[in-house]
PDB file of N, CA, C and O in Angstrom:
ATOM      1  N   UNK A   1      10.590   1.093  11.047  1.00  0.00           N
ATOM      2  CA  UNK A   1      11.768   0.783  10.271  1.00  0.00           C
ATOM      3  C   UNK A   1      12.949   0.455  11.182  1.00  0.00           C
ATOM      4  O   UNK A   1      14.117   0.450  10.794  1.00  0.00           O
ATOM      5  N   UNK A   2      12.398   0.078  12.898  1.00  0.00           N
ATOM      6  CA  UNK A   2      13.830  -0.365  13.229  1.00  0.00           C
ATOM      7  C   UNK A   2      13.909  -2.071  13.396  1.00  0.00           C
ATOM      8  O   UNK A   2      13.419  -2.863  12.591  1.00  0.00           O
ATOM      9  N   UNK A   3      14.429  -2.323  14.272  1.00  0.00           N
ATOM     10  CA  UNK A   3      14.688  -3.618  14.352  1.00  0.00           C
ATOM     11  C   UNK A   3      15.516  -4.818  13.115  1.00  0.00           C
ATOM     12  O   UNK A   3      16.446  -4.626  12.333  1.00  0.00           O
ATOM     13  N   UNK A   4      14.861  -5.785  13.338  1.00  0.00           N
ATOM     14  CA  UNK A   4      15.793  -6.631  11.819  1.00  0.00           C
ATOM     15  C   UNK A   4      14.743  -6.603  11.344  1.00  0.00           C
ATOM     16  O   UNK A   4      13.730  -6.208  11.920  1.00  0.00           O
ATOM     17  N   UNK A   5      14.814  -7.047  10.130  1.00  0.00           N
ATOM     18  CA  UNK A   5      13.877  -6.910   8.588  1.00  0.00           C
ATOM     19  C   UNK A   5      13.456  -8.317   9.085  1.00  0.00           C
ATOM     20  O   UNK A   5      13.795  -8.998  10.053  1.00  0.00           O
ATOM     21  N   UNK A   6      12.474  -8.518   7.919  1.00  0.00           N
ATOM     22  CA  UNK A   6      11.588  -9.824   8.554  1.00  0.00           C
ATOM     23  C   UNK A   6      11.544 -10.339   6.770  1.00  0.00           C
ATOM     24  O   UNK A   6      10.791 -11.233   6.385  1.00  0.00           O
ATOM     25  N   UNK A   7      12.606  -9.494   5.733  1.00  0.00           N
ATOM     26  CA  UNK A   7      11.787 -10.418   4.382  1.00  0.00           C
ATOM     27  C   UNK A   7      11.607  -8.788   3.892  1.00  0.00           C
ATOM     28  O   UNK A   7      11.237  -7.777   4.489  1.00  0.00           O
ATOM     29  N   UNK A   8      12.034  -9.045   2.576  1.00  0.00           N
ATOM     30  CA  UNK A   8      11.095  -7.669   1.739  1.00  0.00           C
ATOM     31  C   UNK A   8       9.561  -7.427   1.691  1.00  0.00           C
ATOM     32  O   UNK A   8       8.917  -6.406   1.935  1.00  0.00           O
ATOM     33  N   UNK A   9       9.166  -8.666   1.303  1.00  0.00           N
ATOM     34  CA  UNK A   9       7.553  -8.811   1.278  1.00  0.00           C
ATOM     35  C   UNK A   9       7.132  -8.393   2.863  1.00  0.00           C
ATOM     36  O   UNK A   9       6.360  -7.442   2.978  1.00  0.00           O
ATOM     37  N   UNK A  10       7.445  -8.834   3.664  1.00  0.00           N
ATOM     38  CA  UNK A  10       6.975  -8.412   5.429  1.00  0.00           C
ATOM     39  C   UNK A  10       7.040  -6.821   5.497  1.00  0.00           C
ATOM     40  O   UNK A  10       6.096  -6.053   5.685  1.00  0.00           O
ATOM     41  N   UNK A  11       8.460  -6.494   5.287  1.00  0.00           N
ATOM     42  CA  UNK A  11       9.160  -5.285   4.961  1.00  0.00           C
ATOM     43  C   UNK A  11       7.930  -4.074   4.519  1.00  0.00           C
ATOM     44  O   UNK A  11       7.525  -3.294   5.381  1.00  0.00           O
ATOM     45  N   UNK A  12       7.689  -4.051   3.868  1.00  0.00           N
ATOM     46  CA  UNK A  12       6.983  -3.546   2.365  1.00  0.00           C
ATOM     47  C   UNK A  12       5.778  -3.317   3.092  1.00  0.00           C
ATOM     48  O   UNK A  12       5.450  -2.322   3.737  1.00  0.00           O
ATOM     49  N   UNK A  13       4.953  -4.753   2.824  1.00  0.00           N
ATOM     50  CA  UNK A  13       3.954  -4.625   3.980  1.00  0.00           C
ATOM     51  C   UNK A  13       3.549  -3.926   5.163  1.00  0.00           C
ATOM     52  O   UNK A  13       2.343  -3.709   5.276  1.00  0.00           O
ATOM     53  N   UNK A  14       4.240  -3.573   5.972  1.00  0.00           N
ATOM     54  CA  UNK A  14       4.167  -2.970   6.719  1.00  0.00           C
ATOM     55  C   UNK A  14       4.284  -1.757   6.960  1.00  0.00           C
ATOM     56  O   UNK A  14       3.673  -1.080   7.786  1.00  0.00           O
ATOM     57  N   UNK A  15       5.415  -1.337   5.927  1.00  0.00           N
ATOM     58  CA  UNK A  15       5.312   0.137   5.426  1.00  0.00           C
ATOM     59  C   UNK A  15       4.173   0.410   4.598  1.00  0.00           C
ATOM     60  O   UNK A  15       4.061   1.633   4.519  1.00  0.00           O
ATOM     61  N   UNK A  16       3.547   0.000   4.142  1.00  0.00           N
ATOM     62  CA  UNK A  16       2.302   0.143   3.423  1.00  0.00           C
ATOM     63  C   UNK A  16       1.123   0.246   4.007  1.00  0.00           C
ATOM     64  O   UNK A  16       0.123   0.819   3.573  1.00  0.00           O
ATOM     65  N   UNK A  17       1.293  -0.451   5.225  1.00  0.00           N
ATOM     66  CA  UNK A  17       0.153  -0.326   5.593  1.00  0.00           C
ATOM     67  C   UNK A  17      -0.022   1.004   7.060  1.00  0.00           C
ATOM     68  O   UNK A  17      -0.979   1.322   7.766  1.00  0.00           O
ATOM     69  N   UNK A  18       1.767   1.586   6.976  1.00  0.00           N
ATOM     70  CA  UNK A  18       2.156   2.891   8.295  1.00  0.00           C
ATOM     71  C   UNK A  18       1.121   3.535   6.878  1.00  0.00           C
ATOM     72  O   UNK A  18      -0.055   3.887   6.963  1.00  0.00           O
ATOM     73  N   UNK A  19       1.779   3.538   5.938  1.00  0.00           N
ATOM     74  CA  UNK A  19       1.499   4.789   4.974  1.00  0.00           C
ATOM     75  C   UNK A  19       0.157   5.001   4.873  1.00  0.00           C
ATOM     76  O   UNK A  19      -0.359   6.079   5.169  1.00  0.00           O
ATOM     77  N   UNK A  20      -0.838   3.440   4.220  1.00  0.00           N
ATOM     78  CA  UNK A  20      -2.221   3.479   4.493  1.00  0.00           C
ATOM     79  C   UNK A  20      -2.647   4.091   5.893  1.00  0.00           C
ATOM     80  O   UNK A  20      -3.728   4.646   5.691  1.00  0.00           O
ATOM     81  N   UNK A  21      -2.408   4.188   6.766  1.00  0.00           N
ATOM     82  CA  UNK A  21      -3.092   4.615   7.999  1.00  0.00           C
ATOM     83  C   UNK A  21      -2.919   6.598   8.248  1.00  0.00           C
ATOM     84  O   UNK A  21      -3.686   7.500   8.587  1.00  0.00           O
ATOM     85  N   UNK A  22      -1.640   6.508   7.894  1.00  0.00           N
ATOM     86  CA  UNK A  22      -1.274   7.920   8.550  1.00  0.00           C
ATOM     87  C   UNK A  22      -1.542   8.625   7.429  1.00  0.00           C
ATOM     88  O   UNK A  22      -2.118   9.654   7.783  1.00  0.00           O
ATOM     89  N   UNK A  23      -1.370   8.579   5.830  1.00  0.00           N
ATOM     90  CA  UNK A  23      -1.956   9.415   5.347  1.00  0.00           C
ATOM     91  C   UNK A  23      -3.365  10.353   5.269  1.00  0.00           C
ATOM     92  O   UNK A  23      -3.702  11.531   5.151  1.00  0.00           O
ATOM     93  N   UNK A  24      -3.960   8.985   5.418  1.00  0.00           N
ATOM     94  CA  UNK A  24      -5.339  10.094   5.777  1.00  0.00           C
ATOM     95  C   UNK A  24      -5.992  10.941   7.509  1.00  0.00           C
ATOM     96  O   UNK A  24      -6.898  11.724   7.795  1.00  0.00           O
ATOM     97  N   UNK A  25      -4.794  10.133   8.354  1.00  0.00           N
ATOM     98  CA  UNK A  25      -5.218  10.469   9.474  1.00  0.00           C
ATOM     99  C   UNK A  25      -4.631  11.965   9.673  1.00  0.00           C
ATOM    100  O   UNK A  25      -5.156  12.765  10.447  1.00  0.00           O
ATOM    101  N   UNK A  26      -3.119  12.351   8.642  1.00  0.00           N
ATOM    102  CA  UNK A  26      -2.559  13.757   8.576  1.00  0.00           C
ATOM    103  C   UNK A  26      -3.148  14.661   7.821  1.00  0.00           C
ATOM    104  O   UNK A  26      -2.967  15.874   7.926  1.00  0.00           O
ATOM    105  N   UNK A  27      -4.122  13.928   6.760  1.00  0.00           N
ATOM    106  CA  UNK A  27      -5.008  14.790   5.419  1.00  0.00           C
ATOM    107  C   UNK A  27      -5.949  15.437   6.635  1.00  0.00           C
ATOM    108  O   UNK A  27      -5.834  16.657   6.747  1.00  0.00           O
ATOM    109  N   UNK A  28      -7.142  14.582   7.837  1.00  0.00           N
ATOM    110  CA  UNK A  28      -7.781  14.504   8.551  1.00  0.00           C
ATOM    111  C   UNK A  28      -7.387  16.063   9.217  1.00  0.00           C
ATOM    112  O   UNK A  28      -7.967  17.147   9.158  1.00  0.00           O
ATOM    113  N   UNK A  29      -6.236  15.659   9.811  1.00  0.00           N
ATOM    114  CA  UNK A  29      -5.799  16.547  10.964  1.00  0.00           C
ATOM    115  C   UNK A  29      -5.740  17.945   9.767  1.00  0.00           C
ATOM    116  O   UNK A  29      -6.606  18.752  10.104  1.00  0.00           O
ATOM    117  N   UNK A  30      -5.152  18.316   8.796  1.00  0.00           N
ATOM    118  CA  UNK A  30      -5.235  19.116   8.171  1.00  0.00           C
ATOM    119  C   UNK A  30      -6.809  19.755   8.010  1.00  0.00           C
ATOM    120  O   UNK A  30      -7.161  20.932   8.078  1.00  0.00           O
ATOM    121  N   UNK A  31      -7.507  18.697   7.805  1.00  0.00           N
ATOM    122  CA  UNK A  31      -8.876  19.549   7.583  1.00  0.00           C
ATOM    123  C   UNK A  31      -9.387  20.108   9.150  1.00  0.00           C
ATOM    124  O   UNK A  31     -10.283  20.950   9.215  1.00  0.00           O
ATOM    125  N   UNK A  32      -8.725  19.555  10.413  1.00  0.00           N
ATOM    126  CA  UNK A  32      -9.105  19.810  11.361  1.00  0.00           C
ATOM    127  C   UNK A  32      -8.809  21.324  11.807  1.00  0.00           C
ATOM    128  O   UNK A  32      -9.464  22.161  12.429  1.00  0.00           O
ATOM    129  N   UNK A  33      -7.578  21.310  11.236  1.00  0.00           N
ATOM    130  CA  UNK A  33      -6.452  22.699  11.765  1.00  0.00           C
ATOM    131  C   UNK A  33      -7.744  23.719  11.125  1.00  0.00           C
ATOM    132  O   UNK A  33      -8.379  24.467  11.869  1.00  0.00           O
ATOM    133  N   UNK A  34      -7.969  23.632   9.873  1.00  0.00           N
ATOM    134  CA  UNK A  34      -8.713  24.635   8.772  1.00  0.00           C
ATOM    135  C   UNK A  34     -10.284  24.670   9.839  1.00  0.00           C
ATOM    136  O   UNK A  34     -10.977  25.687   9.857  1.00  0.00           O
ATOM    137  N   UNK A  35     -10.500  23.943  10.317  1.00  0.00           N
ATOM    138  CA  UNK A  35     -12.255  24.212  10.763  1.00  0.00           C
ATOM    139  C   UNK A  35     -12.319  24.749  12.311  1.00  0.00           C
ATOM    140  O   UNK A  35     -13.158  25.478  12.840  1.00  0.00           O
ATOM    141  N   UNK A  36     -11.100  24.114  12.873  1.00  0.00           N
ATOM    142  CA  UNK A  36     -11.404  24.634  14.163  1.00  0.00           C
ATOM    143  C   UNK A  36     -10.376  25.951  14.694  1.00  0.00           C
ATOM    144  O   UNK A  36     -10.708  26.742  15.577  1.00  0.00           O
ATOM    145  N   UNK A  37      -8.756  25.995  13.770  1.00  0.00           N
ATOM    146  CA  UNK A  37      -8.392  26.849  13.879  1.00  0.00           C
ATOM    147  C   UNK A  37      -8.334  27.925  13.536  1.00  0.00           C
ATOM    148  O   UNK A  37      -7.871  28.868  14.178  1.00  0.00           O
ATOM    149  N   UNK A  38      -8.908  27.943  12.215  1.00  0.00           N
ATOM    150  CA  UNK A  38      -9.160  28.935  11.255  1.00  0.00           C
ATOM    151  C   UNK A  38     -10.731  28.923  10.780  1.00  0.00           C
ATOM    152  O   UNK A  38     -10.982  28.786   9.582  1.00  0.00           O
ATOM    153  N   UNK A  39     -11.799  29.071  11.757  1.00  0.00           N
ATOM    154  CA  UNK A  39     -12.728  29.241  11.182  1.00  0.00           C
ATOM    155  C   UNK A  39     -13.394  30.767  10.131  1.00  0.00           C
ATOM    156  O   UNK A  39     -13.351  31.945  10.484  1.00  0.00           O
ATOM    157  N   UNK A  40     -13.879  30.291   9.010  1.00  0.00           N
ATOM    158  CA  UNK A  40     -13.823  31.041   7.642  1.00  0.00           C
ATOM    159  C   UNK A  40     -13.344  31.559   6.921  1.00  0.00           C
ATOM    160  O   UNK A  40     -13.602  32.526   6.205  1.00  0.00           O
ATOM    161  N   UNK A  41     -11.870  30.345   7.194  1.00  0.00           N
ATOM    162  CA  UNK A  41     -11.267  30.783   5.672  1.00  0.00           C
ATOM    163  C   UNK A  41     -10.297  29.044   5.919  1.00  0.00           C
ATOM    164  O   UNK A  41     -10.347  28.063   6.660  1.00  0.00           O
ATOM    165  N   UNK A  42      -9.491  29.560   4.747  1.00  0.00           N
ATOM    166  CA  UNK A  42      -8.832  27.843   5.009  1.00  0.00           C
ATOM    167  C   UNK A  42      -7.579  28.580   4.940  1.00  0.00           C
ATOM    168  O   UNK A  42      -7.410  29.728   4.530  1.00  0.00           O
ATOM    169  N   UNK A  43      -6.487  27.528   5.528  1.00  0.00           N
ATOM    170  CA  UNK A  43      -5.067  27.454   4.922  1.00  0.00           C
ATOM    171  C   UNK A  43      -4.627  27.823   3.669  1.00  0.00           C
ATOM    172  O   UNK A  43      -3.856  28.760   3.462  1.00  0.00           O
ATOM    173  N   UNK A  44      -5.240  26.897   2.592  1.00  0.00           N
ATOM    174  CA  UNK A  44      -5.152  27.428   1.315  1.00  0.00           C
ATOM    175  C   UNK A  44      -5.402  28.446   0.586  1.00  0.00           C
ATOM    176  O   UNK A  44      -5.464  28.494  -0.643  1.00  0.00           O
ATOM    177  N   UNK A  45      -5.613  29.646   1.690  1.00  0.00           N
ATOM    178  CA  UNK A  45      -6.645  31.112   1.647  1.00  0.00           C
ATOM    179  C   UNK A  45      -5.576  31.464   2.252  1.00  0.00           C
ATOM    180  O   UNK A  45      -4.719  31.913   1.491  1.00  0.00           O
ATOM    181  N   UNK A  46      -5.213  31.419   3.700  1.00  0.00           N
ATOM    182  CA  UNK A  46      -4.452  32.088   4.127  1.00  0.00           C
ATOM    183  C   UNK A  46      -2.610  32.185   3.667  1.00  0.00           C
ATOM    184  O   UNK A  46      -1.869  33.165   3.744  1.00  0.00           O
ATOM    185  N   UNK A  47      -2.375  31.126   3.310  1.00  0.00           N
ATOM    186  CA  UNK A  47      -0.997  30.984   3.357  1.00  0.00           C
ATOM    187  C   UNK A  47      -0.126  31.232   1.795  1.00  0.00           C
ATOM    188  O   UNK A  47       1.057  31.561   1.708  1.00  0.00           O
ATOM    189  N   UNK A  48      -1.003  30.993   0.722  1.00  0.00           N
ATOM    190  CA  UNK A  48      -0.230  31.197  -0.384  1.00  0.00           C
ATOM    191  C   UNK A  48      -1.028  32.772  -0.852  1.00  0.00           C
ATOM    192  O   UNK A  48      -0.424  33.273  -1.801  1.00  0.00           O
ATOM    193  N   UNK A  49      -1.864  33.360  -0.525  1.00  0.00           N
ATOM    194  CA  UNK A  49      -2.770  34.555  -1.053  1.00  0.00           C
ATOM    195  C   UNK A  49      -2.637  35.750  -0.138  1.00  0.00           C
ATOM    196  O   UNK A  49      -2.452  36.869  -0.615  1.00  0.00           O
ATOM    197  N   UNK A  50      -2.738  35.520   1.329  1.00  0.00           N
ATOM    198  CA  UNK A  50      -2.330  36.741   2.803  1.00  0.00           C
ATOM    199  C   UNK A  50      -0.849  36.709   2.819  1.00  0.00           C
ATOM    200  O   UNK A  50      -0.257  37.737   3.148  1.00  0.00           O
ATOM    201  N   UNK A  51       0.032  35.296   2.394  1.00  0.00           N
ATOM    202  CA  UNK A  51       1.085  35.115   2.787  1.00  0.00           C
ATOM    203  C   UNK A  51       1.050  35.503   4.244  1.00  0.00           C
ATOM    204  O   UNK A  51       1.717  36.408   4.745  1.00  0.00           O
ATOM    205  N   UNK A  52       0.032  34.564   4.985  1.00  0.00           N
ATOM    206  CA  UNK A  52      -0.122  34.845   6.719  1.00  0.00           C
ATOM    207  C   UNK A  52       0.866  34.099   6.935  1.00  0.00           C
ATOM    208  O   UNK A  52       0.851  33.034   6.317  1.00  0.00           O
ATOM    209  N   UNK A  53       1.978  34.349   7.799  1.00  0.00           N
ATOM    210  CA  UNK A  53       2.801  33.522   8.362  1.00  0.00           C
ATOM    211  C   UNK A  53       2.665  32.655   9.555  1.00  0.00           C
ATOM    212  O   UNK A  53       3.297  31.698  10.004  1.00  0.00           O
ATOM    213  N   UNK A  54       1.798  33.212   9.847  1.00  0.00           N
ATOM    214  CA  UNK A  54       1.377  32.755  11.533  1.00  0.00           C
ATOM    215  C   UNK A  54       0.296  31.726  10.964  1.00  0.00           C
ATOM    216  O   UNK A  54       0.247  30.842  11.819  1.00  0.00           O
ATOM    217  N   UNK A  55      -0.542  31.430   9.998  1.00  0.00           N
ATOM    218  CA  UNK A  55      -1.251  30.330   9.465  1.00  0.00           C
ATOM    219  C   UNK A  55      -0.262  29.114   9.020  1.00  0.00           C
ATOM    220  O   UNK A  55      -0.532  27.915   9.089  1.00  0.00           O
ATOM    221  N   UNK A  56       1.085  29.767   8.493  1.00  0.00           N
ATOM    222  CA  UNK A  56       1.753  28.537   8.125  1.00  0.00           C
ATOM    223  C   UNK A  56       2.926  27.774   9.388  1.00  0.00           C
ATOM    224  O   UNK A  56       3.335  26.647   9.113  1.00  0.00           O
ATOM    225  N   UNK A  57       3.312  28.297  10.447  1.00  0.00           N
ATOM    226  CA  UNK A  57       3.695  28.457  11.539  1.00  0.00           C
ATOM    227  C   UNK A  57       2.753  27.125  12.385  1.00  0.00           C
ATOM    228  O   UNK A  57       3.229  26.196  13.037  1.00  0.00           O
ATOM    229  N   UNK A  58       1.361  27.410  12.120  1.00  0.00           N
ATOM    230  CA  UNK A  58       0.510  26.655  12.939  1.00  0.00           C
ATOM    231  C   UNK A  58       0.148  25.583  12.167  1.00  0.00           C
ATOM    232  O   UNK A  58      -0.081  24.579  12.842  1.00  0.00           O
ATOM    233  N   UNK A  59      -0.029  25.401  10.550  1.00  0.00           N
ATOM    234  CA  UNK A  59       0.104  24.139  10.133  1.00  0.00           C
ATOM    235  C   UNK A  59       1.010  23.638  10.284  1.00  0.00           C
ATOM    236  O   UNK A  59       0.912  22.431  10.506  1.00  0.00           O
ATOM    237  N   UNK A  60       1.986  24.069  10.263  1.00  0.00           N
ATOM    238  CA  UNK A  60       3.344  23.499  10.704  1.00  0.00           C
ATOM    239  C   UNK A  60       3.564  22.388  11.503  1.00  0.00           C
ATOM    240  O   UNK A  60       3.910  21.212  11.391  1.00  0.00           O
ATOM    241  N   UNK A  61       3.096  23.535  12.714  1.00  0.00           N
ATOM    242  CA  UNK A  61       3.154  22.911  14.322  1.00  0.00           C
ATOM    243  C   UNK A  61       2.012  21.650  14.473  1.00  0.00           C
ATOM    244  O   UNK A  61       2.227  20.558  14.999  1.00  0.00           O
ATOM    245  N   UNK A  62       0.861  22.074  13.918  1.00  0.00           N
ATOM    246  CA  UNK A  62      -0.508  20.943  14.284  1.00  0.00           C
ATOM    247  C   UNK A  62       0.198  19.580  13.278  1.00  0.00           C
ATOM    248  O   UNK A  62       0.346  18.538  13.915  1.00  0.00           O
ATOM    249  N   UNK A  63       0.497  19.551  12.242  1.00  0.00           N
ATOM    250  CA  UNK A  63       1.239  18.328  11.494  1.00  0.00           C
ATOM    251  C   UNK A  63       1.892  17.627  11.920  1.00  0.00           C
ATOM    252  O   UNK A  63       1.729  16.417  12.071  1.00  0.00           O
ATOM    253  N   UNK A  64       3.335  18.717  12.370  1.00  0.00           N
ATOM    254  CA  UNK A  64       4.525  17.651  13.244  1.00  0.00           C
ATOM    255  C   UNK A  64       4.270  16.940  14.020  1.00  0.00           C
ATOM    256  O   UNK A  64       4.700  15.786  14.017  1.00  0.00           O
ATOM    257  N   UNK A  65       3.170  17.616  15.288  1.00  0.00           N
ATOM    258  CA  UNK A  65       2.773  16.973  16.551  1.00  0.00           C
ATOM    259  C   UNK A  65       1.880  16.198  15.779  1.00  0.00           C
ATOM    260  O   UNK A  65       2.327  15.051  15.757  1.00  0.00           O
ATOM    261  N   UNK A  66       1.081  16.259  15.289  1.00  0.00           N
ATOM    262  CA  UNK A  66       0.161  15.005  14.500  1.00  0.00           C
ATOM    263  C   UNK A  66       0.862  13.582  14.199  1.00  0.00           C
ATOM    264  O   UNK A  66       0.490  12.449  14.504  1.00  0.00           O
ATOM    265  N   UNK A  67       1.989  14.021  13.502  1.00  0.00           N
ATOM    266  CA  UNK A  67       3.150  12.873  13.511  1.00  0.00           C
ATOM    267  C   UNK A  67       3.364  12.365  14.303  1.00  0.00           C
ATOM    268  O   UNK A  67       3.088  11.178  14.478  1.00  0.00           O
ATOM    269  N   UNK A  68       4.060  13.253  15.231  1.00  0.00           N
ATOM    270  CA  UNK A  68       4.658  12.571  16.271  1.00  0.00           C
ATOM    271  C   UNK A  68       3.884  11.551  17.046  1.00  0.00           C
ATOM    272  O   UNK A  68       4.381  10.506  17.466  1.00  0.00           O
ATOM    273  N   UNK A  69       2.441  11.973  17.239  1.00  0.00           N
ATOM    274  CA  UNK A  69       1.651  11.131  17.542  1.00  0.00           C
ATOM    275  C   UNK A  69       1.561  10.046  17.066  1.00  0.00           C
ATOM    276  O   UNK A  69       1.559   9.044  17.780  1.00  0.00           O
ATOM    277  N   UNK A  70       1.467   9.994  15.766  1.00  0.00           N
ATOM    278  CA  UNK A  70       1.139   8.689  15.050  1.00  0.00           C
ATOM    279  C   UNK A  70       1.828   8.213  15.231  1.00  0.00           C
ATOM    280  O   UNK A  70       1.557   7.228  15.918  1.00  0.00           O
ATOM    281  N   UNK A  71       3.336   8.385  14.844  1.00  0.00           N
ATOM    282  CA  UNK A  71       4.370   7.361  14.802  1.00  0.00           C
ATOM    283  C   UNK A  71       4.693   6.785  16.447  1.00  0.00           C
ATOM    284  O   UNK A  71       5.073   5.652  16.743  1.00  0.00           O
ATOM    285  N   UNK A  72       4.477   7.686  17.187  1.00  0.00           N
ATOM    286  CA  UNK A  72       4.380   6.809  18.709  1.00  0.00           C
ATOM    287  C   UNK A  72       2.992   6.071  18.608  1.00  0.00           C
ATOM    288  O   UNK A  72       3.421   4.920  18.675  1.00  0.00           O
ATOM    289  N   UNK A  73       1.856   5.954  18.512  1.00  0.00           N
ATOM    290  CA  UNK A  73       1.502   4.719  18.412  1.00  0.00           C
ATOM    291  C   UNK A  73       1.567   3.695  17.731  1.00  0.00           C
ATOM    292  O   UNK A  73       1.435   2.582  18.239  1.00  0.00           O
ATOM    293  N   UNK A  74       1.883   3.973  15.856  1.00  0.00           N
ATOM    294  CA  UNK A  74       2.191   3.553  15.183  1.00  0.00           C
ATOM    295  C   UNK A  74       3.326   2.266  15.433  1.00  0.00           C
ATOM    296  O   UNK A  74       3.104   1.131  15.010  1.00  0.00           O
ATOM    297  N   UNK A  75       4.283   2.553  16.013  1.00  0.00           N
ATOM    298  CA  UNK A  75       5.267   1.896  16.611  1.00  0.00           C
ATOM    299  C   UNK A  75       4.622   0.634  17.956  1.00  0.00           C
ATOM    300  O   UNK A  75       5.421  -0.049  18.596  1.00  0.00           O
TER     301      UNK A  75
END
C-alpha cells in the first residue's frame, strides 16, 4: 500500500491477491504453532478453557513474526 496507486482496479488487485496469499499462509502457521508447539492439545484448548496465558503470549508472538515475514517478502 505504498507508493502511487496505479488505478482502483490495479489497486484492488493487488490487495487481493496480499490477502489471497497470506491468509492461508497465517491459518498454516497457526496450525503449525498447535502441532509443534503444543503437542496434545491445541490453542483452542488451551487459551479460552486453561485460560493459559503463556499459550496466548506464544500465539501471539508466532503470528506477528509470521507477518512480519510475509509482508517483507510480500513487498
Amino acid at each position: 500500500m505504498r507508493g502511487e496507486g496505479k488505478g482502483w482496479a490495479a489497486d484492488l488487485q493487488s490487495v487481493g491477491l496480499d490477502l489471497a496469499l497470506s491468509v492461508p499462509l497465517l491459518q498454516g502457521m497457526r496450525w503449525l504453532v498447535d502441532r509443534v508447539l503444543l503437542p496434545g492439545t491445541t490453542l483452542q484448548h488451551e487459551i479460552p478453557e486453561d485460560q493459559n496465558v503463556g499459550a496466548a503470549l506464544m500465539e501471539f508472538t508466532a503470528l506477528v513474526t509470521g507477518a512480519g515475514v510475509l509482508a517483507y517478502y510480500l513487498n
